[in-house]
C-alpha positions in Angstrom: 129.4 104.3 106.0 129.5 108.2 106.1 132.0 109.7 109.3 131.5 106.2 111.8 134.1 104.5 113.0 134.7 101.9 115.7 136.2 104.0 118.3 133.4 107.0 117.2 130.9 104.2 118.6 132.9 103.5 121.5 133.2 107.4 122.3 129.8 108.1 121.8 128.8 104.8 124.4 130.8 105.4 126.6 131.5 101.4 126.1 134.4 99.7 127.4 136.8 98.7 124.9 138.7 94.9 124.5 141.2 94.5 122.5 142.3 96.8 119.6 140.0 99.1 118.1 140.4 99.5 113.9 140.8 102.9 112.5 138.7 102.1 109.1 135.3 103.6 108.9 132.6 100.6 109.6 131.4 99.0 106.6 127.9 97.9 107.9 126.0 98.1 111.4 123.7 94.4 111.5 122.4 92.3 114.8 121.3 89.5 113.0 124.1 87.1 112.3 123.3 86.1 108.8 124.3 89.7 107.7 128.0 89.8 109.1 129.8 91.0 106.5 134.4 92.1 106.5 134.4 95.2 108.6 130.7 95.6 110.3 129.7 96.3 113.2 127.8 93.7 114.9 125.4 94.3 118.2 124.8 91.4 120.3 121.1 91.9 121.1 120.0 89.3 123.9 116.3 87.8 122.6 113.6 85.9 123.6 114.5 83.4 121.2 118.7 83.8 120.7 120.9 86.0 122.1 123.4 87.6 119.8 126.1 87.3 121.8 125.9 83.2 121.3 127.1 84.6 117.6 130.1 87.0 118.5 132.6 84.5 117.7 130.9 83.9 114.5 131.0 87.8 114.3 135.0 87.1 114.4 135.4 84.3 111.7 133.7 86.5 109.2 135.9 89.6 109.6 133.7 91.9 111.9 135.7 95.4 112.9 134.0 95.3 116.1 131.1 94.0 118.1 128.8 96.1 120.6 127.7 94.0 123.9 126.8 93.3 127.0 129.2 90.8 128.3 132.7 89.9 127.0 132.7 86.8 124.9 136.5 84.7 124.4 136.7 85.7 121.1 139.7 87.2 119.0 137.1 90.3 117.8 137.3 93.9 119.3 134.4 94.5 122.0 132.8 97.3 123.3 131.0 96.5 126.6 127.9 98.8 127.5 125.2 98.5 129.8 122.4 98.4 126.8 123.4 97.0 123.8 119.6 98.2 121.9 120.2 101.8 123.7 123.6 102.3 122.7 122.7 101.6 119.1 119.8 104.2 119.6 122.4 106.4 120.2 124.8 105.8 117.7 122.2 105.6 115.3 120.9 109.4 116.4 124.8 110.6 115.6 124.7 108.7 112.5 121.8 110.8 111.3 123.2 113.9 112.1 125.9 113.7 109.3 123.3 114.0 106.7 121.9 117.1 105.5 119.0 115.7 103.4 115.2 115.8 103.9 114.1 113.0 106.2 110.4 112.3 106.5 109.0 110.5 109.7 105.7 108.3 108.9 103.4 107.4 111.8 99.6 106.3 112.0 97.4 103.7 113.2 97.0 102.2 109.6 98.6 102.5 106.6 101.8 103.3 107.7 103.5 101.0 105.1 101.7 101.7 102.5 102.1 105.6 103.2 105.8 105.1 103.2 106.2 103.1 100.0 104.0 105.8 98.1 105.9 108.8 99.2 109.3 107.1 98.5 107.5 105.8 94.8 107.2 110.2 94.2 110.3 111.6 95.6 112.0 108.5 93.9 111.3 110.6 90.9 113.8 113.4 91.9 116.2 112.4 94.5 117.9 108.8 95.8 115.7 107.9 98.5 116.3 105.7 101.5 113.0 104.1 103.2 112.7 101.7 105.5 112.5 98.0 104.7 110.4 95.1 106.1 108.5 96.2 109.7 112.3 97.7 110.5 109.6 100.4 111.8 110.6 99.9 115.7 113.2 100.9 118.5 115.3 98.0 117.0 114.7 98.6 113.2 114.8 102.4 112.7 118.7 102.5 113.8 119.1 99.8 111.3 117.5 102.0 108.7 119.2 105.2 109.7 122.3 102.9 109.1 121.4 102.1 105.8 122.0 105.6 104.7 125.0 106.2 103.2 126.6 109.2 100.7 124.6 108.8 97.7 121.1 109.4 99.4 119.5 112.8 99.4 115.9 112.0 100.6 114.5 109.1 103.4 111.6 108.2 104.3 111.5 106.4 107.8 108.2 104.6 109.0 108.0 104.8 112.9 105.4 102.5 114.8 104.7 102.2 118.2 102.4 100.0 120.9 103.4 102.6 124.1 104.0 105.8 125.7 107.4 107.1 125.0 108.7 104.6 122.3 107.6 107.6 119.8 109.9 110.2 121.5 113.3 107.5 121.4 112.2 107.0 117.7 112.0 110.8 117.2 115.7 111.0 119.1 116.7 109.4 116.7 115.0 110.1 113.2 114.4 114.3 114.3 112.7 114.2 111.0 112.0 117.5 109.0 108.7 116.4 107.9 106.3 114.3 110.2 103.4 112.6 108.2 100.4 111.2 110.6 98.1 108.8 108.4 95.4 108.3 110.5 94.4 107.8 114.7 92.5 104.8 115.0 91.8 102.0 117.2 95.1 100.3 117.4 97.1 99.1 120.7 94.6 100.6 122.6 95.3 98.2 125.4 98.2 100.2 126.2 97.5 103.7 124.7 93.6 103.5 126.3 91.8 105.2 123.8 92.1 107.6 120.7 93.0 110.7 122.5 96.1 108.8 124.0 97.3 107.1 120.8 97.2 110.5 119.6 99.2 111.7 122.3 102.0 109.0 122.0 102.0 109.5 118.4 102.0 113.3 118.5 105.8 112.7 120.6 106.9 112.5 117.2 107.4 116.6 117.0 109.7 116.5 119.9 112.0 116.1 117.5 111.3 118.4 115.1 112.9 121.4 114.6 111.0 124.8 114.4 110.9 124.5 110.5 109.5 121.4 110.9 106.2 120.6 108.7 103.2 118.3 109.9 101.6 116.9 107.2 98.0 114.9 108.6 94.6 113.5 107.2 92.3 116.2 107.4 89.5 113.9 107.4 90.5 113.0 110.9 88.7 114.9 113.5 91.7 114.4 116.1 94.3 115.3 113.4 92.4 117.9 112.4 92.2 119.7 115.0 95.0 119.2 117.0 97.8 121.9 117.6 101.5 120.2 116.8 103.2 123.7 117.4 104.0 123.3 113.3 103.6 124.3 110.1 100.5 121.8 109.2 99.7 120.9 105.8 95.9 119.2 105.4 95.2 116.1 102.6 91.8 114.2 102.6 88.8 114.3 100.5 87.2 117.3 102.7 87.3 121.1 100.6 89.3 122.0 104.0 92.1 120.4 103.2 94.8 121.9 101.6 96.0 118.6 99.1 92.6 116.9 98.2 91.3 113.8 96.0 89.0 114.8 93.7 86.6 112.5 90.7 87.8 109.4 92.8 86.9 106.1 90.7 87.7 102.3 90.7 90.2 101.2 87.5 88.5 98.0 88.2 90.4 95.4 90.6 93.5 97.4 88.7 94.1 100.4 90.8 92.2 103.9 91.2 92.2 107.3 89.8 91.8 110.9 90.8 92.8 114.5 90.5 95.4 115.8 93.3 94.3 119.5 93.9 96.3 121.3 95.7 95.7 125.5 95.6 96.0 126.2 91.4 97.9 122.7 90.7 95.0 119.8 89.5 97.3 116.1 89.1 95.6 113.6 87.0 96.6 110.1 89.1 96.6 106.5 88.5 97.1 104.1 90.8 98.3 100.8 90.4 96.3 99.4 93.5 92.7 98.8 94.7 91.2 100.5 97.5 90.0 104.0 99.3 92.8 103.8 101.4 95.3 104.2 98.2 93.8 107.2 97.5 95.0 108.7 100.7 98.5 107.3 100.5 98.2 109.2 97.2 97.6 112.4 98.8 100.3 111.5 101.5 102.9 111.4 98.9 101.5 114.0 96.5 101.9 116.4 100.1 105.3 115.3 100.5 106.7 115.8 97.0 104.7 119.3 96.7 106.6 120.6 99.9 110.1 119.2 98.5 109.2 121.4 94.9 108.7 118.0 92.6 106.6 119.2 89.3 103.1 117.9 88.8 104.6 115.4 86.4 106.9 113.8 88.9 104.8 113.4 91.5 101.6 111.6 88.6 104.9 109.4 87.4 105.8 108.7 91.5 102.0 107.2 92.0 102.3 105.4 89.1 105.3 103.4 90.3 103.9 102.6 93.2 104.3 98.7 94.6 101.9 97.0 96.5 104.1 95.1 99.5 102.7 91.8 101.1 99.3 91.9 102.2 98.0 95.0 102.1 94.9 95.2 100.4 96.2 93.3 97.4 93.8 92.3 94.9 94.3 88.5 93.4 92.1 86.6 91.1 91.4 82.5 91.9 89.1 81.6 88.8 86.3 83.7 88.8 86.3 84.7 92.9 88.3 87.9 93.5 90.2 88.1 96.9 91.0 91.3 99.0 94.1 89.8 100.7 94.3 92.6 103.6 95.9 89.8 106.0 98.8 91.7 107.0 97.2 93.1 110.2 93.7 94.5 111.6 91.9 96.8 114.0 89.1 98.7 113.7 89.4 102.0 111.7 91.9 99.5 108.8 88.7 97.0 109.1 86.0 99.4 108.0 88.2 101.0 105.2 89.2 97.4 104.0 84.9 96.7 103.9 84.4 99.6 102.1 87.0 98.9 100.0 85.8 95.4 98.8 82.2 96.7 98.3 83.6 98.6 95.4 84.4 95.2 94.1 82.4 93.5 91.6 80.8 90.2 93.1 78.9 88.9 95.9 80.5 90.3 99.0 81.3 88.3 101.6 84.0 89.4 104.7 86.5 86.5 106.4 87.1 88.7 109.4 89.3 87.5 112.3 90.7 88.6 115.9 92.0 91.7 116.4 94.6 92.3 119.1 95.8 95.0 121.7 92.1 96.4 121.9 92.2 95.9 125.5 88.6 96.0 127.5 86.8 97.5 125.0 87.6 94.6 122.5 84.7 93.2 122.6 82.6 96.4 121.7 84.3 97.1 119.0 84.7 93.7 117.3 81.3 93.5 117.7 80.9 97.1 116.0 82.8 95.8 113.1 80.6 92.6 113.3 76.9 94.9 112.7 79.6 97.3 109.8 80.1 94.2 107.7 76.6 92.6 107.7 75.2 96.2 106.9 77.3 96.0 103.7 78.5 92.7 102.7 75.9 89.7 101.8 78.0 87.2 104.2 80.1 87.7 107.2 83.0 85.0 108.7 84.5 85.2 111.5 87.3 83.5 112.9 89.1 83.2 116.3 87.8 83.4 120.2 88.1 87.3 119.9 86.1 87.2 116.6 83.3 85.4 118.0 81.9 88.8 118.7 82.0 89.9 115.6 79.8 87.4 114.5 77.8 88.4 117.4 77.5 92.0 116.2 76.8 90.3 112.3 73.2 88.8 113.5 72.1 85.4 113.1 73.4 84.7 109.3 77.0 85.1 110.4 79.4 82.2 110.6 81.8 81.6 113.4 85.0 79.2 113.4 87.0 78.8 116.5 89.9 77.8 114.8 91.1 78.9 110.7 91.5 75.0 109.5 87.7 74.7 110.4 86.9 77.6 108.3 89.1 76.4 105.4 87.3 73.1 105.7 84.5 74.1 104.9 85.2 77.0 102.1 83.8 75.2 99.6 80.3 75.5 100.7 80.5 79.0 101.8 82.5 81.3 98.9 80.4 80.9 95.4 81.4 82.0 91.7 82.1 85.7 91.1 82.1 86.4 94.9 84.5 88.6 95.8 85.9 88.0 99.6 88.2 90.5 101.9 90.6 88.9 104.1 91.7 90.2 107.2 93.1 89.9 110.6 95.6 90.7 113.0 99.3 89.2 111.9 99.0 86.5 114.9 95.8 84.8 112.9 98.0 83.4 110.0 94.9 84.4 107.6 97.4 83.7 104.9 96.3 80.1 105.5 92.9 81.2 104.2 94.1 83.3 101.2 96.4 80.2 99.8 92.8 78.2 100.9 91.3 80.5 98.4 93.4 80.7 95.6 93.3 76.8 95.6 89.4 76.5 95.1 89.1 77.1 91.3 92.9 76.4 90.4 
């Protein structure tokens, strides 16, 4: 690791130090046990489920340089006691970022965070060694863990930052003070703590606090919030509207392979593929075509950049199970990623048919809108599924020819007689469903 050391994290803590502390530069910074390695750092984060420091004199047997807690534990391992363990790492991490001079770009959003983040690392991957965050390390917890990822070799990173709540965004900013802040989207998501759109844009727009004056916004101008909100920066447009400065234009399906378009952006017209179905990828297209325009990548980088792009997980993946095509969107759900992941599968050939679930943190207007998503599919799909107590509205909002389950082995049950040849089915739900039940359900009709 670049200029961190044990007594540098003791200094900045303020910690109280037992026993001696090594001069050698840390190796590693990790709080999950598993990932102690000769010379880390590891933080003893007390859980719901474990508490780290249960592990701190397994943190000693495999050569740890220090551990960072919140109690002494008898074990022959240097410890530095602070009040916080999670805080002080915040803190560290926020001096560990300051010892690099390279471009970091900040990625919020109610959807499509992910995705927006593997897309703009996919481009500047093309010119620089870039750092991005892994997994959902997207949190209070996970973004220090990404920031101490970064080591001397890295000259770009791209850091995804999600929130639930007022304030998270400005300790995340603390931290990341990225130089470009990227805004996918304001939807309906966690809206039982942020109350409506206006105030997820408001806990989302913290992110600028850390910004420096020559920092650069870069949001979906199709977004009417985004749009027209002031940030105080420099603020680059990209959406499908001839108001925005990076724009999609001849947008067309590849099939169930991908998409293409032309990236315009003032004189500069980028023919794109890419490798993944859905609307919503033509956006994380712009996102990273935005990105990579601002950091001076050529027309031919960022085309190659698009082209390398992953899909991760279940996010809109497209898989095949005989001759029924699946829209595996599984990962999560709310509202706004909903109607884009309907809209998405009606450019699918087949029958379509939605498997729509519960989706959470909607607080008291939940049942409005899932039943505003319920009347969205059966408008444009030919069947409609829902799944879960929460979901029973959206069948509701479908009519009469909608089909409810209270519980997702009901609805696999009876698969058979509901999903026909050549239809081709979107699932999706919030991450606490376990849709991926019905996907696997899916994939085994016609094996």
């Amino acid at each position: 690791m670049k200029d961190l050391t044990p007594r540098t994290v003791a200094e900045l803590t303020g910690g109280q130090v037992r026993g001696e502390l090594p001069a050698e530069e840390l190796t590693a910074v990790t709080t999950d046990s598993r990932a102690i390695a000769p010379g880390c750092l590891f933080a003893a984060i007390p859980g719901a489920r474990a508490d780290g420091h249960d592990f701190i004199p397994q943190a000693a047997e495999k050569g740890a340089a220090c551990v960072l807690c919140q109690r002494f534990v008898d074990a022959p391992v240097c410890q530095i006691l602070v009040p916080d363990t999670q805080a002080a790492l915040r803190t560290v991490a926020a001096y560990y970022r300051t010892r690099f001079s390279i471009p970091f770009i900040g990625v919020t959003g109610s959807v499509g965070k992910t995705t927006a983040k593997e897309m703009i690392a996919a481009v500047l991957e093309q010119r620089f060694n870039t750092l991005k965050t892994e997994k959902n390390f997207n949190n209070e917890l996970g973004v220090p863990l990404t920031l101490f990822r970064l080591r001397q070799e890295h000259e770009a990173a791209v850091v995804e930052m999600g929130i639930s709540g007022f304030g998270e965004m400005r300790r995340l900013t603390e931290m990341v003070r990225p130089d470009i802040g990227v805004y996918t989207l304001i939807g309906d998501a966690h809206l039982e703590f942020l109350g409506d759109r206006s105030g997820v844009l408001r806990a989302k727009g913290e992110m600028v606090e850390g910004m420096g004056p020559e920092g650069v916004i870069i949001a979906n101008g199709d977004d009417q919030l985004l749009r027209a909100h002031d940030f105080g920066h420099r603020k680059i447009l990209f959406g499908l509207g001839e108001h925005c400065d990076v724009r999609a234009a001849d947008v067309a399906a590849a099939g169930t392979g991908g998409m293409h378009c032309t990236i315009l952006a003032g004189e500069r017209r980028i023919p794109v593929t890419i490798p993944a179905f859905g609307d919503h990828m033509v956006y994380a297209a712009l996102m990273g075509a935005a990105v990579g325009l601002e950091l001076g990548l050529t027309d031919e980088q960022i085309a190659a950049g698009v082209a390398a792009y992953e899909t991760v997980g279940s996010r809109g993946r497209v898989r095949t199970a005989g001759t029924v095509t699946i829209l595996d969107d599984c990962y999560n759900a709310n509202p706004t990623s909903t109607r884009s992941a309907i809209e998405s599968l009606t450019r699918l050939p087949g029958r379509p048919v939605a498997i729509l679930g519960d989706m959470r943190e909607l607080g008291p207007t939940g049942p409005e809108l899932h039943r505003g998503i319920g009347a969205f599919a059966a408008e444009r799909c030919a069947a409609v599924i829902a799944c879960g107590p929460e979901a029973k509205q959206i069948a509701a909002g479908a009519g009469e020819e909608a089909v409810w389950f209270s519980m997702t082995e009901e609805l696999i049950s009876a698969l058979p007689t509901l999903i026909r040849p050549g239809d081709a089915v979107l699932v999706k739900a919030s991450r606490a469903m376990g849709f991926e039940k019905i996907v696997d359900a899916l994939m085994s009709l016609e094996a």
